[in-house]
N, C-alpha and C positions, 0 to 999 in steps of 0.2 A: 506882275505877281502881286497879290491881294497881303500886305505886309500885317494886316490887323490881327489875325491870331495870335503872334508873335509877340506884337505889340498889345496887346491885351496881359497878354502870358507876363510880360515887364511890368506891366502898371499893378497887375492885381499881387504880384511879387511885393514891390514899391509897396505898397496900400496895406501890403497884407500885414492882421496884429503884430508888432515888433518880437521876435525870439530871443531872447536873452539866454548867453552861456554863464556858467556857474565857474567856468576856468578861471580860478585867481582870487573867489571868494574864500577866504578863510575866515570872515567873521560870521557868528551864527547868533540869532535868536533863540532862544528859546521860548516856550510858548507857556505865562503863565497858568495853573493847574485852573480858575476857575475859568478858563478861557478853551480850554480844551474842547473839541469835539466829539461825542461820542454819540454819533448817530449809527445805527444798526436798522439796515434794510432787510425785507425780509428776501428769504432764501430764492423763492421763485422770482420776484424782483428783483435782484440782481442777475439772477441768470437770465434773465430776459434782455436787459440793459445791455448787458454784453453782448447777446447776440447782435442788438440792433447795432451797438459800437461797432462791432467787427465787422460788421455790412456796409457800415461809412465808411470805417478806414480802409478794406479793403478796395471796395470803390476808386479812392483817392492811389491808394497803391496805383491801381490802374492804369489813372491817369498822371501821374507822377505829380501828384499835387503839395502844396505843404512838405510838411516831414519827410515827403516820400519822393522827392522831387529828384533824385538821386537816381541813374539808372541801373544802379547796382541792385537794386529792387525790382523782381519780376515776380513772374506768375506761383513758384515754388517758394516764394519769401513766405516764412510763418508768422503772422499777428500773434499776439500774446498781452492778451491783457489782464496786468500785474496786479491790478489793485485798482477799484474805484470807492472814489471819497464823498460823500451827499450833504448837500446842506441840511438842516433840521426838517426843512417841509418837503425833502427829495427832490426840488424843482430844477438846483445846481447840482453840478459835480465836478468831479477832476478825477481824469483818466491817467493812469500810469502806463504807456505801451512799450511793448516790445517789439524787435523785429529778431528772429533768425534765420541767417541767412550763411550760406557756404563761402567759406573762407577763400575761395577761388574767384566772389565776386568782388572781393578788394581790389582797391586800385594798387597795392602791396599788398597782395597775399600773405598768411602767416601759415606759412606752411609745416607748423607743428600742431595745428589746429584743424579739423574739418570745418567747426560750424563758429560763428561772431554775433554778436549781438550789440544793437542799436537801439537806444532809447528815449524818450520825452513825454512831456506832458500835454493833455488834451484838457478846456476848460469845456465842456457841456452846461446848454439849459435846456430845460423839457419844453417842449412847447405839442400839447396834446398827445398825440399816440408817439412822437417822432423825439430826438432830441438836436438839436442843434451844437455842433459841435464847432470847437477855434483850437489853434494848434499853438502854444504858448510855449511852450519848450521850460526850462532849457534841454538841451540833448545832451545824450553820452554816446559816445561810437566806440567802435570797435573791441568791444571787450570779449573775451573768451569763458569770461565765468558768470555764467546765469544768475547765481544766486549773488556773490560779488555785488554785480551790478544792482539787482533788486534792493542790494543794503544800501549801494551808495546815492539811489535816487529815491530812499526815501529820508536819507539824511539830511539831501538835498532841500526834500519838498519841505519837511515838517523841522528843519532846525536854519538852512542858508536863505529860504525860497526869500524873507521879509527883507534879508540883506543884498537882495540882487539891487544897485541901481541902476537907472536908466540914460543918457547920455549926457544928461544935466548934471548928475553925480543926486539927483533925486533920489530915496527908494522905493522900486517901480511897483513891487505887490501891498508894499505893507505890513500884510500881514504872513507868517505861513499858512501851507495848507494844513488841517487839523485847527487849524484856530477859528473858533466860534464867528470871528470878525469878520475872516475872511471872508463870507459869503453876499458882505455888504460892502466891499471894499472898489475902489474905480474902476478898478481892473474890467468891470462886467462894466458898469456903461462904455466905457471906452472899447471895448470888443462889441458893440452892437455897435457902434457907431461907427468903425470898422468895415463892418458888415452894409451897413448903407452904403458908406461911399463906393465898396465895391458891387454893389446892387447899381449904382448909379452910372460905375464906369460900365459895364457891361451893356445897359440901356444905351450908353452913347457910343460904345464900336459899335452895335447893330447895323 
């Protein structure tokens, strides 16, 4: 039996941008006012963006890749994307997504609920007609209230995100999302770099 898919499947796991959970951060940043981002895409440009997002992640769904790696996620799982965030020249972004999905696909069902909802962050760069997308989390599970949730991961992004650290007791983004800074911060060399080595492992199970 040819063990390399499997083995593949573990190293680009291994390899893959570290996810960090927001469980247990109580300290928040706030984001100085001139540091603020206020960038505004236009209307057909974002709705484009999204489709193309939703064609990746659903993809990924598919194949049970990143965020979706869970098999509680099938074909009837609804994407929902909450909110994307642009660096000044549009070239970055950061995706807010959603999943809903039937409370039946829990591993404990909540059987006062039909429908649950699962969510995380996507870091996007444009690279020509496409965008190249990385799955940075952190996540939220299992929640039953749609909007709930939408409040708590943008609380998340735009007041905890700078305070997450990394296993070193480092702080791993720096900056929040909405913060002017952020779109210069490691975060994005270190997700390309990422991205090589798993370009690299891929090349050598062939």
């Amino acid at each position: 039996m040819n063990n390399y898919p499997i083995m593949l499947e573990i190293l680009l796991i291994a390899l893959s941008f570290s996810v960090y959970s927001c469980e247990g951060v109580s300290e928040k940043k706030y984001i100085p006012k001139e540091f603020l981002n206020h960038t505004v895409i236009k209307e057909e440009d974002y709705a484009e963006d999204s489709v193309e997002i939703a064609r990746q992640l659903r993809s990924s769904l598919k194949k049970h890749e990143g965020f979706f790696y869970s098999k509680a996620y099938f074909d009837s799982t609804q994407l929902i994307i909450d909110s994307i965030i642009y660096s000044p020249d549009f070239n970055k972004l950061a995706v807010f997504v959603m999943t809903k999905n039937p409370t039946y696909r829990q591993l404990m069902p909540d059987e006062k609920h039909d429908w649950y909802y699962d969510a995380t962050c996507y870091l996007g760069v444009r690279q020509n007609d496409t965008i190249s997308l990385s799955w940075v989390g952190p996540n939220f599970s299992n929640s039953t209230d749609k909007e709930e949730l939408s409040s708590m991961m943008r609380d998340t992004y735009f007041t905890k995100y700078a305070a997450i650290r990394d296993t070193s007791g480092e702080y791993k983004y720096k900056y929040n999302i909405g913060d002017i800074r952020f779109w210069d911060c490691p975060i994005w060399k270190e997700m390309e770099e990422e991205k090589i080595k798993a370009k690299e492992l891929q090349g050598f199970m062939k």
